[in-house]
C-alpha positions in Angstrom: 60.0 317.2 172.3 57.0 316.1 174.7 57.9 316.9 177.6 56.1 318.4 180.9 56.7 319.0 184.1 53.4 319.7 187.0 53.9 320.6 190.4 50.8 320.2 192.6 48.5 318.3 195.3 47.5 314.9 194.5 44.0 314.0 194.0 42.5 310.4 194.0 44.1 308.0 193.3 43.1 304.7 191.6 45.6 301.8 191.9 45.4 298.5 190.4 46.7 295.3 189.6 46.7 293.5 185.8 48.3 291.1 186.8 51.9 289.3 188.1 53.9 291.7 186.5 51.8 295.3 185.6 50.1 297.6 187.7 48.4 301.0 186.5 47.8 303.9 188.8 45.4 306.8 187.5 45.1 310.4 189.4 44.5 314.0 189.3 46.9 316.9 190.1 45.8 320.1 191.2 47.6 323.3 190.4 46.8 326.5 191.9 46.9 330.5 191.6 45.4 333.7 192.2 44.2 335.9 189.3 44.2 339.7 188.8 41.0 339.9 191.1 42.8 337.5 193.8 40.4 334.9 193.3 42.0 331.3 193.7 41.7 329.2 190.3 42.4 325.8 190.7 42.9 323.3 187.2 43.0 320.0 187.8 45.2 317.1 185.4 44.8 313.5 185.0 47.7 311.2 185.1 48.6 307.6 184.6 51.5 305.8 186.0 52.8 302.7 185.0 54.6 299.2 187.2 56.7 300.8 189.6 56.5 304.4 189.1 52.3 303.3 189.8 53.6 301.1 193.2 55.7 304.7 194.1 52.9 306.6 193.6 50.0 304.0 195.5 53.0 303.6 198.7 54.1 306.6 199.3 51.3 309.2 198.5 47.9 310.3 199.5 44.9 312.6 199.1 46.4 316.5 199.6 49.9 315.9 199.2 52.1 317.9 197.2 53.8 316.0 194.1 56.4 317.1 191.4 56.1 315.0 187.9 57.3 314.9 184.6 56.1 313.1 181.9 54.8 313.4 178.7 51.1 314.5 176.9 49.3 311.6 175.6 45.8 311.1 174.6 43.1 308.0 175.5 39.8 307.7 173.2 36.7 306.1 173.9 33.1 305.4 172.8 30.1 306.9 175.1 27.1 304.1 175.8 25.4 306.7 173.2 27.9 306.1 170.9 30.0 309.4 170.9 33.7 309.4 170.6 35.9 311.4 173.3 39.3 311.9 174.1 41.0 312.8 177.1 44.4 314.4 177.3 46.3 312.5 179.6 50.1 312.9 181.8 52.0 309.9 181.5 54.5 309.5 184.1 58.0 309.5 183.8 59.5 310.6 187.4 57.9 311.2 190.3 59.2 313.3 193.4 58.6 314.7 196.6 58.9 318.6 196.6 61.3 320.6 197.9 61.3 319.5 201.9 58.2 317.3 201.3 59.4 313.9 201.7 57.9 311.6 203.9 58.5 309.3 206.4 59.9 306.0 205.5 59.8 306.9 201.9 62.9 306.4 199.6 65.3 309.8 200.1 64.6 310.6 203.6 66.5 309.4 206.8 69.3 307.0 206.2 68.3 306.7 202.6 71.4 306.7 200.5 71.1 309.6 197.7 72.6 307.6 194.9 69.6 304.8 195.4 66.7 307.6 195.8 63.8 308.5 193.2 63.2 311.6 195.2 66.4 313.4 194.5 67.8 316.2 196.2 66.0 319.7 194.3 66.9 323.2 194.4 63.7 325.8 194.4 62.9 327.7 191.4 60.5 330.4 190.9 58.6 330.8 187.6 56.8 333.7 186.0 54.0 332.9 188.1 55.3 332.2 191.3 55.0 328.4 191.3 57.8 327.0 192.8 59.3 324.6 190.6 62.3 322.2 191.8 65.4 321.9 189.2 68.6 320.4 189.2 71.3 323.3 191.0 73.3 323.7 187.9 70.1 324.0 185.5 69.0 327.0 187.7 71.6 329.5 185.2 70.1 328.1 182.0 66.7 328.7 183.1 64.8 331.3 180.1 63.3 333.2 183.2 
């Protein structure tokens, strides 16, 4: 199975257009914690959303904001101008939601939104190992391995 799931603050974001019918938004996630010496140590992820899940992403998010996605590990390849090969391990999206409390505005799932129609559904916090808070579905939370 390849699958993951990031919880984090958005980087850029670069939407765009193919044409009538596809539309490709790349960006970065960054995810956070202290070590031993309570230092902050920040990793940041690359991601690439695809038609509507890249429309979501472009509309409704920005800059700074906290995001929850899952999606699975891919890799792109390329050739340098100097003719070296490199690869990139990539997110590609499956779902995206707002965080726990973190919905904006206008966006699908809050105010008179009805639930059933919403990509950002209703979450439940989780804590991990770490202390990342992690949103799962209510009756998962039993079944967790933590």
């Amino acid at each position: 199975m390849n699958l993951v799931v990031f919880s984090g603050y958005i980087g850029n974001i670069q939407y765009r257009r193919v044409n009538d019918e596809f539309s490709v938004c790349d960006f970065s996630l960054a995810w956070s914690y202290k070590n031993k010496e309570n230092e902050q140590i920040t990793h940041w992820f690359s991601f690439k959303a695809y038609n509507k899940k890249a429309e979501f992403v472009n509309q409704y998010f920005h800059k700074g904001d906290p995001i929850q996605i899952t999606g699975h590990l891919s890799t792109e390849s390329w050739e340098t101008q100097e003719g070296e090969k490199r690869l990139k391990t990539i997110v590609v999206v499956e779902n995206v939601e707002f965080p726990v409390g973190k919905k904006k505005e206008g966006a699908p799932g809050s105010g008179g939104t009805d639930q059933s129609e919403s990509p950002a559904a209703i979450m439940a916090p989780v804590h991990s190992q770490s202390g990342t808070q992690m949103a799962t579905s209510p009756d998962d939370a039993d079944d967790l391995p933590f």
